[in-house]
C-alpha positions in Angstrom: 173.7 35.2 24.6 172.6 37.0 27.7 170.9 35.4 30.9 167.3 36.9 31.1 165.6 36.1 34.4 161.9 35.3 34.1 160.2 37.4 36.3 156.8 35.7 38.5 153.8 37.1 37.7 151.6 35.7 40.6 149.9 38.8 41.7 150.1 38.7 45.4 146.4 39.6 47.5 145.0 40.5 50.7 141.7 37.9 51.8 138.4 38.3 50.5 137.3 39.3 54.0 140.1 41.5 54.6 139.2 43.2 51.3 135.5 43.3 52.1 136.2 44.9 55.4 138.1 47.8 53.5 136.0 48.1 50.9 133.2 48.3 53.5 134.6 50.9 55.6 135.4 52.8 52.4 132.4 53.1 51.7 130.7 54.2 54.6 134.1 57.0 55.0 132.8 58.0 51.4 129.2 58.2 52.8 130.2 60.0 55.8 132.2 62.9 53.8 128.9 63.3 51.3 126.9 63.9 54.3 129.3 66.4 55.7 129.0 68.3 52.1 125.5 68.5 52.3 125.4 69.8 55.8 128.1 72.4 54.8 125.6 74.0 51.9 123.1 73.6 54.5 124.8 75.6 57.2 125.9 78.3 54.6 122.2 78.5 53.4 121.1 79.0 57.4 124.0 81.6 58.0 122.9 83.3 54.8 119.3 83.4 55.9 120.2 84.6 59.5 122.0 87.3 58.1 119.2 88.3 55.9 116.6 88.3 59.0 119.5 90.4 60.8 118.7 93.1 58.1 115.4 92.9 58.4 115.4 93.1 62.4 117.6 96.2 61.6 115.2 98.0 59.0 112.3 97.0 61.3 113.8 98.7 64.3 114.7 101.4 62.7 111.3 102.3 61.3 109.6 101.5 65.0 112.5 104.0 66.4 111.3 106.7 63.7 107.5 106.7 64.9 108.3 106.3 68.7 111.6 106.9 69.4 114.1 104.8 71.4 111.8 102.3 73.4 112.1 98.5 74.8 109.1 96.3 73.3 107.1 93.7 75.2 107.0 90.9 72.8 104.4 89.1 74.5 101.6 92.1 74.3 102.9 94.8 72.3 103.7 97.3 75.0 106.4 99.3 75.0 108.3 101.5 77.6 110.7 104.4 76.5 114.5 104.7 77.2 115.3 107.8 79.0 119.0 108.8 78.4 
């Protein structure tokens, strides 16, 4: 017959509040990270609409440069001075 050792089978643990406090900060890391996921589609939904009103600036200046040629506009009033080259 062969010697079998029994093996223990007490499961060995960390405290209740040493477990809370991890599970605690876990969960505010996990919290943290969401957030940062929603802020990252937000910022790539901003950049996309900043480039998209880029364009438009562009288009618009363009068609303002075709009826009055190259000219530095007033934003307050409206007025407009030309650019002599």
């Amino acid at each position: 017959m062969s010697k079998v050792k029994k093996m223990e089978t007490t499961a060995k643990a960390i405290t209740k509040d040493e477990l809370k406090k991890v599970t605690d900060l876990q969960t505010e890391l996990q919290s943290y990270l969401a957030n940062i996921g929603v802020l990252e589609v937000q910022k790539a939904k901003a950049i996309y609409q900043v480039n998209m009103l880029e364009k438009d600036m562009d288009q618009v200046k363009k068609d303002i440069e075709a009826n009055y040629g190259a000219i530095n506009i007033n934003l307050t009033d409206g007025t407009y001075e030309e650019i002599k080259a």
